[in-house]
Phi, psi and omega in degrees: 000106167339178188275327189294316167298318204284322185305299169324297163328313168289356180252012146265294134040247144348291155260014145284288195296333176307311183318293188322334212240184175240094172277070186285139143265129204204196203128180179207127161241116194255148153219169161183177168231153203255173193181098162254162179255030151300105170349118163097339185025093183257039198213328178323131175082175194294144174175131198261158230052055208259326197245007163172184216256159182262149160191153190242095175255141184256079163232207195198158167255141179211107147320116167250031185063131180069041184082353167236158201207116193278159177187138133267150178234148177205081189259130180255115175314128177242124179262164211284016185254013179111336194248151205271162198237102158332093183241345142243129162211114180193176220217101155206204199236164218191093176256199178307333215238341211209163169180153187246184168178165201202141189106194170311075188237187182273175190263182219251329190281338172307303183287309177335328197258270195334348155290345199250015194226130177321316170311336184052029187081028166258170195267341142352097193006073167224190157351310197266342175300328178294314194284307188296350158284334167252335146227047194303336192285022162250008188281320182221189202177112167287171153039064225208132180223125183227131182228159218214067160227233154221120184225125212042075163074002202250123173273092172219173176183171224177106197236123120265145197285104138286358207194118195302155199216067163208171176302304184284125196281185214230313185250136187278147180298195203257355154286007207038058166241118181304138188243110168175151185228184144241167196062052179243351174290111185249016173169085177297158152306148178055014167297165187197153152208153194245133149217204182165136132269149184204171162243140188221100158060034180047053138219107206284153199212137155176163195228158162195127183273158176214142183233110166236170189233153172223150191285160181241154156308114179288172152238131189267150204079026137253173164256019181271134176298146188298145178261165184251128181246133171288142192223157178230142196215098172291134146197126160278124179213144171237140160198206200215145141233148174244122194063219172267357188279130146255115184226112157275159177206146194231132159236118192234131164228106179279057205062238173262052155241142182247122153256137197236139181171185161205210180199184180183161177212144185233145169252113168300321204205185203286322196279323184230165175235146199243162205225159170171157180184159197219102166259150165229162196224114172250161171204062188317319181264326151263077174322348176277003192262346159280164177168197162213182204217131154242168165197139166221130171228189149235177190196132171231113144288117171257008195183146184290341167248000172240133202228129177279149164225137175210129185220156154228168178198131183241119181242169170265183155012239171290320168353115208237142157264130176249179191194147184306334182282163186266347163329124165070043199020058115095054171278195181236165167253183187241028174298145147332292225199124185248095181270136179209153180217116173216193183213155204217161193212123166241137217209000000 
């Protein structure tokens, strides 16, 4: 079969299974400008992905009867040069109480703490700044089998690593060279995280464990398998609403850093709502690792999907600011402090 014939099949292919399913597209995109106050303010000027990752999701549906339902998802991270970063792609079923996938997802200890944070994930002084500084290699997980649903009022889920799922390895290659650096496993085989939530008397309550491996330093030209040291990651949270006030408060232990804080959120007018949170960061065994995180922003809505924005966001000692783009495989910088006013669209 000719190269030409064969392409064509596959986009009939293609549209014949889009036909079987309910295929939405959907995402968000910000832009805006930042101005931090590091020697050099290497965060400085318009740039995009600020108060959470810019992405583009791809998914799809399927009724199978009886309560059930086939789906897939496939969402992609957009860096600020245009071009896309994977951060979820799987495939699984699903009934009203319960559901599996299977492939690339985020990890459940990630979403867990995201229950508990006003921002709704963005990394822009929240929750998430702490775990992706200290436990980034826990955020999304290939070759991943994940499960999900509810029961008596109970919220949960629980992903396993089936398969190691980053280039680097355990074992040296067929060159005898180990291919491993460290703290390179963003998902070992048998890595696992659990979380759950319930309201208890409109007070939302919930946890989540996380079991990672991190790679030792190889020496290259040998055959000895890489050792793996196990790492753990606790967290607890509670919150409210009072009125219009949201207020959560986190315990977080990221292996040996403890972070403790929270966050809220209030609507000053109808359009707008002001936001703020307070982390401290202890660390009895790498003591360079306290510090604390402030943030305070606002957000005008002009529409549910388009929103004007202004955050600062200030850190200490160890403590890192991150921000949502993905440039420079999504590192954090070592800005004080980041003032930024932008505008962001979801579709």
């Amino acid at each position: 079969m000719k190269k030409t014939q064969i392409a064509l099949a596959a986009v009939a292919l293609v549209a014949s299974s889009a036909a079987l399913a309910d295929v939405a597209v959907s995402g968000r995109i910000d832009y805006a400008y930042a101005n931090d106050d590091t020697t050099g303010g290497g965060l400085s000027g318009i740039r995009g992905g600020n108060l959470a990752p810019n992405f583009v999701n791809v998914t799809g549906s399927e009724d199978l009867g009886g309560g059930m339902k086939g789906y897939f998802n496939w969402v992609n991270l957009v860096t600020n040069a245009g071009g896309l970063v994977n951060a979820n792609a799987n495939v699984g079923i699903s009934t009203g109480a319960a559901g599996v996938k299977l492939g690339r997802v985020s990890d459940d200890f990630l979403t867990g703490v995201l229950a508990f944070d006003v921002t709704g994930g963005g990394n822009m002084g929240s929750a998430v700044s702490p775990i992706l500084q200290f436990g980034a290699t826990g955020a999304f997980h290939s070759n991943a089998v994940q499960l999900d649903g509810s029961a008596a009022g109970v919220n949960f889920g629980a992903t396993y690593i089936g398969q190691d799922s980053t280039s680097a390895i355990s074992l040296a290659d067929n060159a005898g060279t180990v291919r491993a650096t460290a703290g390179a496993y963003a998902g070992a085989q048998g890595d696992y995280s659990v979380k759950a939530n319930t309201d208890v008397g409109g007070i939302r309550v919930g946890a989540a464990y996380a079991s990672r491996s991190t790679a030792a330093a190889a020496t290259a030209g040998t055959t000895t398998p890489v050792a793996l040291t196990a790492k753990t990651h606790q967290f607890i949270g509670a919150g409210t609403d009072i009125g219009g006030l949201t207020v959560n408060v986190n315990y977080m232990k990221l292996n040996t850093t403890t972070v403790t804080g929270g966050n809220g959120s209030y609507p000053l007018a109808d359009a707008i709502t002001a936001t703020v949170g307070y982390y401290n960061y202890a660390d009895s065994t790498t003591t360079t690792n306290a510090g604390t995180l402030m943030s305070v922003g606002l957000k005008y809505a002009f529409s549910k999907a388009t929103t004007a924005f202004a955050n600062y966001e200030k850190v200490t000692g160890g403590a890192v600011a991150m921000r949502g783009n993905v440039d420079n495989g999504g590192t954090a910088n070592t800005a004080r402090g980041i003032a930024m006013v932008g505008l962001a669209h979801s579709f």
